[in-house]
N, C-alpha and C positions, 0 to 999 in steps of 0.2 A: 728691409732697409728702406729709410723713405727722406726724400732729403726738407723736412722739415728745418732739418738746422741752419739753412742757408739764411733762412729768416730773423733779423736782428729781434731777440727776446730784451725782458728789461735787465739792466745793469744788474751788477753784483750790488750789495747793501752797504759796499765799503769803500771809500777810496782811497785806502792804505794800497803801499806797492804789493806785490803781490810775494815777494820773500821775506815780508813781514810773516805773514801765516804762515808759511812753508819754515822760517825761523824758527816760532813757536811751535808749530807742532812737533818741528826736530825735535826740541828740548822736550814736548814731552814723550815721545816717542823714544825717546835717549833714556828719560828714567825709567819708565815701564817694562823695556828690553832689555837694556844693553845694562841696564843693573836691578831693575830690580826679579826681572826673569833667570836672567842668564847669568847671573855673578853667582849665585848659588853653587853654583857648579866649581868654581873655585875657590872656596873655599871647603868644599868637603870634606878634607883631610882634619880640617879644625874643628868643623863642628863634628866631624865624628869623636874629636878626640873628649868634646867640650861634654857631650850629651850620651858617650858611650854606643856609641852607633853601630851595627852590624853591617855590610853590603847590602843586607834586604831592606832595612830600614833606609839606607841612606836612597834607595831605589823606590822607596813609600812616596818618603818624600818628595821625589823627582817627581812623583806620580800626581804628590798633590799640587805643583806649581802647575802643571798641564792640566787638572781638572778644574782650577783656578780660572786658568786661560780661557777653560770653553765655556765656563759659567758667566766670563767676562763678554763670550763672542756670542751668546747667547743674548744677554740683555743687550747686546750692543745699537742694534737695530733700532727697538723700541726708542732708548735713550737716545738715538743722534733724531729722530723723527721727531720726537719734541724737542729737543733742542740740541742739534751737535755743538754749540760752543760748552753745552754743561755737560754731555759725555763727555768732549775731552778734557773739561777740568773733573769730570768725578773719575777719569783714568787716573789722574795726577793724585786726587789725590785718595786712592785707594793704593796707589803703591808707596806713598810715603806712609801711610796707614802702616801697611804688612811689613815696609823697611823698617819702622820704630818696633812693630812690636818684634819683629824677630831678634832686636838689639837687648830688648828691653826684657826676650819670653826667659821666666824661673827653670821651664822642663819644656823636653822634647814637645808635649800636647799645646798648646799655646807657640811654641815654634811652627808645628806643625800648618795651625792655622793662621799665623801671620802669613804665610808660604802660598796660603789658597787666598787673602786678599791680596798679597803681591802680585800673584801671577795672574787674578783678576785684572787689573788696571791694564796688562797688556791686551787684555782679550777687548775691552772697552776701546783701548786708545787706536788702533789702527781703524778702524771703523767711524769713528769719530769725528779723526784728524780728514779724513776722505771725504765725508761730508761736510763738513766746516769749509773744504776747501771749497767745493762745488758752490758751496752756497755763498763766498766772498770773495772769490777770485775767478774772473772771466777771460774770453779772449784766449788765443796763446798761451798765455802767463799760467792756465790752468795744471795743462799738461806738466810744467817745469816745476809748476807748486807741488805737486802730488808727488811727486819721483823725487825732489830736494826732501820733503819733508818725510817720506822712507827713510832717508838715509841716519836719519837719529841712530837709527838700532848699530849703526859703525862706528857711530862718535861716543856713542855710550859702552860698547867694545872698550873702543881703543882708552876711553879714559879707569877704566875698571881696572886691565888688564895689569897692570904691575901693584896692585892694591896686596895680593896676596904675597909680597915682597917684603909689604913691610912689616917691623916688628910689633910685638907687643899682642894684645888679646882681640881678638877680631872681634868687640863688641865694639871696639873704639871707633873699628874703620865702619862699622855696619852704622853706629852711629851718624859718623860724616856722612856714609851716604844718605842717612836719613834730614841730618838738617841740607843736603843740597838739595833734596825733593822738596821740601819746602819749601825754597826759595823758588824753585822751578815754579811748583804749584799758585805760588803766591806770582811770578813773573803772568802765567798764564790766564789769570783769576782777574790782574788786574789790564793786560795789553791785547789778550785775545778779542779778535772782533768778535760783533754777533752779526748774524750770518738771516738769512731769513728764507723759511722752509718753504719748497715747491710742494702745495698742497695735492694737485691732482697734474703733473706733467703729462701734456698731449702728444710728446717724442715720443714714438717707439723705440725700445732699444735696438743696437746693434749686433748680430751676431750671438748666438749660442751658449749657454750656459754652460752643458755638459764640457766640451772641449777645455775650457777655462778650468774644472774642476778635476777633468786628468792631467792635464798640466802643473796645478798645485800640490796635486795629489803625487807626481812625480818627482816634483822640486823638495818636497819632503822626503820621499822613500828615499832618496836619489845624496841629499845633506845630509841625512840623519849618521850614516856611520861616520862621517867626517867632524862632526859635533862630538860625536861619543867616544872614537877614535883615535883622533887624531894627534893628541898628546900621547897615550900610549904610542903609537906608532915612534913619533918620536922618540921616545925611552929605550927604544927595542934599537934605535938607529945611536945610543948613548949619547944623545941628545941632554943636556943639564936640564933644568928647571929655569933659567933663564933666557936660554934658548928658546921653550915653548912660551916663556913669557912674550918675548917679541914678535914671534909665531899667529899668535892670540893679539897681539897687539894689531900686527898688518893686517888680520882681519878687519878690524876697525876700521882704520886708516886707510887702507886701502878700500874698501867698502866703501868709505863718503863717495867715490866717484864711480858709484853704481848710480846718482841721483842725474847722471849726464845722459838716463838712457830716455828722459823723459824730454829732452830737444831731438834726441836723435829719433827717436821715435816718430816726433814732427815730420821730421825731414823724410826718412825712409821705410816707413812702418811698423807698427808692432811686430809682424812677422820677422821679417827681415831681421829687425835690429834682435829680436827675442831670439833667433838662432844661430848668432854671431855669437850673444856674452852666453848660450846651453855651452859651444864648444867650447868656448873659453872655460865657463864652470868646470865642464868634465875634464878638459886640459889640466885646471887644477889639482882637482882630484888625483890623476891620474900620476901625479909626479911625484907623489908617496906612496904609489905602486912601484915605483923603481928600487933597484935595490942599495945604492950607496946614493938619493938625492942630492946631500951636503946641505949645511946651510942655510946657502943662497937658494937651493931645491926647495926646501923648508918654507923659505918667506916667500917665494915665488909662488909657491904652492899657496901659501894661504891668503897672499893677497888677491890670487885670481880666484880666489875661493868666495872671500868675501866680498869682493867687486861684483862676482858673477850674482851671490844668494840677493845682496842688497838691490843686483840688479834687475832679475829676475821677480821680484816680489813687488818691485815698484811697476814692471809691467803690468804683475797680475792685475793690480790696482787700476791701472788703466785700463787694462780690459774688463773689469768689472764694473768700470764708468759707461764703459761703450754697453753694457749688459741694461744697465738701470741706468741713465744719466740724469732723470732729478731726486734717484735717491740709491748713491752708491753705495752707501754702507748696508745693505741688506746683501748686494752682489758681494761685497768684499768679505765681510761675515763666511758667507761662503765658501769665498775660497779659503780663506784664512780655516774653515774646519777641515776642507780637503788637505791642508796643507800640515794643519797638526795630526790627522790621520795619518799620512805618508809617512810621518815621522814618528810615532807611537808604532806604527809596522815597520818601519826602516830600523828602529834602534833594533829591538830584538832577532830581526833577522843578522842583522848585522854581526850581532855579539856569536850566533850560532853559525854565521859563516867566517866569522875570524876563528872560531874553534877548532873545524876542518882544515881551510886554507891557509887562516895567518892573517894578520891585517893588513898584508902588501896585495896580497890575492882578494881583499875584502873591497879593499881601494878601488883595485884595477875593473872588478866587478861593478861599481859602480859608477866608473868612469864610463861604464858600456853603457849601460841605463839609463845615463843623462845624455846622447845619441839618440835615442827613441823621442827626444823633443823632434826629430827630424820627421818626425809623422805629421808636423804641423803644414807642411810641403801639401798636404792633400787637402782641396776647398773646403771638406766637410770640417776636418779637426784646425783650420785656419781662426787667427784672431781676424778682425773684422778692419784687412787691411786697404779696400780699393778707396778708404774715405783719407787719406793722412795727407798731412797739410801739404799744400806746392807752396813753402815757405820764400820760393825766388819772384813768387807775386802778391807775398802776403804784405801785411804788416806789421810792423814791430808789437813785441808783448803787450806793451800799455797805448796800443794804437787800439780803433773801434775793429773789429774781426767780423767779415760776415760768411768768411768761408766753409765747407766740410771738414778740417781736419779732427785730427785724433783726439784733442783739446775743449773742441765745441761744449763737449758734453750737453748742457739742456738747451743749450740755443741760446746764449745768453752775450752780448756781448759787453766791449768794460767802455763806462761812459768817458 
């Protein structure tokens, strides 16, 4: 650790506020995720019906929006190194891409592969939006950019979530999502700042790679049967289909205010705050291991569920700044494959321990293994907490910053 960062670096290349970009990158972080990733999944029932689907197929499929993802986290590096404002518009618009043609595909093969450019654009945009922000937003203001503009994957939840409600052929609604990517894409194309690349940063980063990447890697084994789950659970509890719709919904919604964990973060550490929303997470969890939850069980459950994932992923984020701080998106890349790892391993375990158990017994199982975040307690597997801001002598967001905290990242502060 070396405290280079105390040293005032040059300005950010923008003097836009700093929830300008954290804005934009919501929105596009909102399409890449929260529809064009994740809507998939509800709609299954239709498009099996549409394209004649088997389980194995419909689980191909699933296979290929994840292969999507990591062909997306793959390029993702390169592209934000040359330019992160054109990674995160070529996320935008690789997911309106694969949202049109899935609207648009004759047969399953052409569905197939709209499904691997959709689920690209996610694998692009979280890396992207990470760098763009280092590279235009300084100061304070950094940390709050990065954790706000996570939180798209909540607002794109919550807006999906009652889509499979409404009537009529779901090429219609695949449609709208497709012309709102558009507008997204074209919002992004034309308001996104350009940001300008730290060629050879002389900060050392902070703190440890591997630990960051068992962390991710737990955050997915840890969500994955919750994602897979968690509506049947409800079914088995005679929960209706509206029910899980609102369910799915508080993910969302309740998820925007996972982006709160990047002030508090400031204030009282990565560690700290990261082991307060682990138990909350597992608490989540843990309330569709009970055996009569109820309703209110139901939304409680899944709002802490996705408060906790939204919140948890925006730390990772930050700690993969504190790893690279003038070029986080190769850290974030990172974590972001540890994290679809956990989850490629968490579903299938999952399914084969709802078999034995049940999926109350499946829950309660991995309400225990999101507890083992508690190993972060020990300095070696710690985020990289002794630097986080003493905000009661700092200065405001859009004031000059010459402190250590969590935010610094390259040393940069905002003119």
């Amino acid at each position: 650790m070396t405290a280079t960062c105390e040293r005032p670096g040059p300005a950010p290349a923008t003097d836009r506020p700093w929830w300008t970009t954290a804005l934009l990158g919501a929105g596009v972080i909102a399409l890449c995720y929260g529809v064009a990733r994740y809507a998939y999944g509800l709609f299954v029932p239709r498009f099996t019906e549409t394209f004649g689907l088997t389980p194995a197929a419909v689980g191909v499929l699933g296979g290929l929006s994840t292969a999507g993802y990591v062909l997306g986290l793959l390029a993702a590096p390169a592209l934000s190194a040359r330019s992160a404002r054109g990674a995160t518009i070529a996320a935008a618009v690789s997911a309106t891409v694969g949202l049109l043609l899935m609207a648009l595909a004759p047969g399953v093969v052409v569905f197939g592969a709209a499904i691997v450019v959709a689920g690209a654009g996610a694998g692009i945009a979280t890396p992207g939006v990470a760098q763009l922000v280092v590279e235009t937003v300084g100061g304070l203001a950094r940390t709050r950019a990065q954790a706000w503009a996570n939180t798209g994957t909540g607002a794109g939840l919550a807006l999906t979530a009652f889509t499979p409600l409404l009537p009529g052929d779901w090429r219609a609604v695949w449609l709208g999502f497709g012309l709102v990517a558009v507008v997204v894409t074209a919002a992004a194309a034309w308001l996104l700042p350009r940001g300008v690349p730290e060629a050879a940063p002389t900060q050392r980063g902070r703190g440890r790679v591997l630990p960051l990447l068992a962390v991710a890697g737990l955050l997915g084994l840890v969500s994955a049967p919750y994602w897979t789950f968690s509506t049947a659970r409800l079914d088995e509890l005679g929960a209706g289909p509206v029910v899980g719709t609102v369910a799915w919904c508080a993910i969302g919604v309740v998820g925007v205010l996972g982006g709160a964990v990047g002030r508090a973060a400031q204030r009282y550490g990565l560690r700290t705050v990261g082991l307060v929303v682990w138990t909350l997470f597992a608490a989540g969890i843990a309330l569709l291991a009970l055996p009569e939850p109820g309703l209110t069980g139901a939304v409680v459950s899944a709002g802490l569920f996705g408060a906790g994932y939204i919140g948890l992923t925006g730390l990772c984020i930050l700690w993969a700044a504190h790893i690279l701080p003038g070029a986080p998106a190769r850290a974030v890349t990172w974590a972001c494959l540890a994290l679809g790892v956990g989850q490629t391993v968490g579903a299938p375990l999952a399914g084969g321990l709802a078999g034995r158990i049940g999926t109350a017994g499946t829950f309660a199982v991995a309400a225990a293994l999101g507890l083992l975040a508690w190993a972060q307690l020990h300095p070696r597997l710690a985020p990289p907490d002794a630097d986080r801001a003493r905000t009661t002598a700092s200065p405001g967001a859009d004031a000059p910053h010459r402190g250590t905290g969590v935010s610094d990242g390259p040393g940069r502060g905002r003119a």
